[in-house]
N, C-alpha and C positions, 0 to 999 in steps of 0.2 A: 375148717376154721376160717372165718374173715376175718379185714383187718384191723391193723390193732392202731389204736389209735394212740398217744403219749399219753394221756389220763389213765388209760388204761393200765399200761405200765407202771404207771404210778401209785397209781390206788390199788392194783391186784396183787394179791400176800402171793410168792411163789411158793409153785409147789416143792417138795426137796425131791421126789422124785423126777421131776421135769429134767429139770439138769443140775445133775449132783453133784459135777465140777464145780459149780458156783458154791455149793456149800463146803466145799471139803476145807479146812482148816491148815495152812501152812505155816510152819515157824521155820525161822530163816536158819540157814545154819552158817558155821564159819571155818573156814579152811585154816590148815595151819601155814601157808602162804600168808594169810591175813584177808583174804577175797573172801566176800559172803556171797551163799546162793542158796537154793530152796533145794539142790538136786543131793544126790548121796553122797556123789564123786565128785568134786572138783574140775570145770572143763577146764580151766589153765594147768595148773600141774597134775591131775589123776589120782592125787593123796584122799585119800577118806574126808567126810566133812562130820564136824558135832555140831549139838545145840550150841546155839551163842546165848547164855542167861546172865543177866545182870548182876553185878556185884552185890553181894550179901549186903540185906541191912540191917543196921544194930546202931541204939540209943546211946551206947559205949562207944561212942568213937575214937578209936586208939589214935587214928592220925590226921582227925581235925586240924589240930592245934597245926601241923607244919603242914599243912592245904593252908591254911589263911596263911599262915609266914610267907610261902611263895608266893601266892596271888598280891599280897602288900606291897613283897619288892618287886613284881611285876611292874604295880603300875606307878 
């Protein structure tokens, strides 16, 4: 193989088998320490890690109304 020039790189679609590290898909997880990482374990405390998934959403919002009260008398 010669070299590769930055065009190159650019414009060429990779392969997934070339390096399949690049493609593999990571979601973050969250320690119950409160520290996120992508690994199983946690390296500060050793405790298990889960998915971190974002709060449910729903058109019913039960607790809109006292989110805007605090944010009011915030500012």
């Amino acid at each position: 193989m010669g070299p590769v020039s930055s065009t190159d790189i650019l414009t060429k679609k990779p392969d997934k088998l070339e390096n399949p590290e690049i493609f593999m898909v990571s979601k973050i997880k969250r320690c119950s320490c409160g520290r996120y990482t992508l690994r199983e374990i946690c390296p500060v405390c050793g405790s298990a890690t889960k998915y971190s998934q974002p709060a449910r959403f729903s058109l019913e919002d039960r607790y809109g109304k006292y989110r805007r009260i605090a944010r009011k008398n915030k500012l």
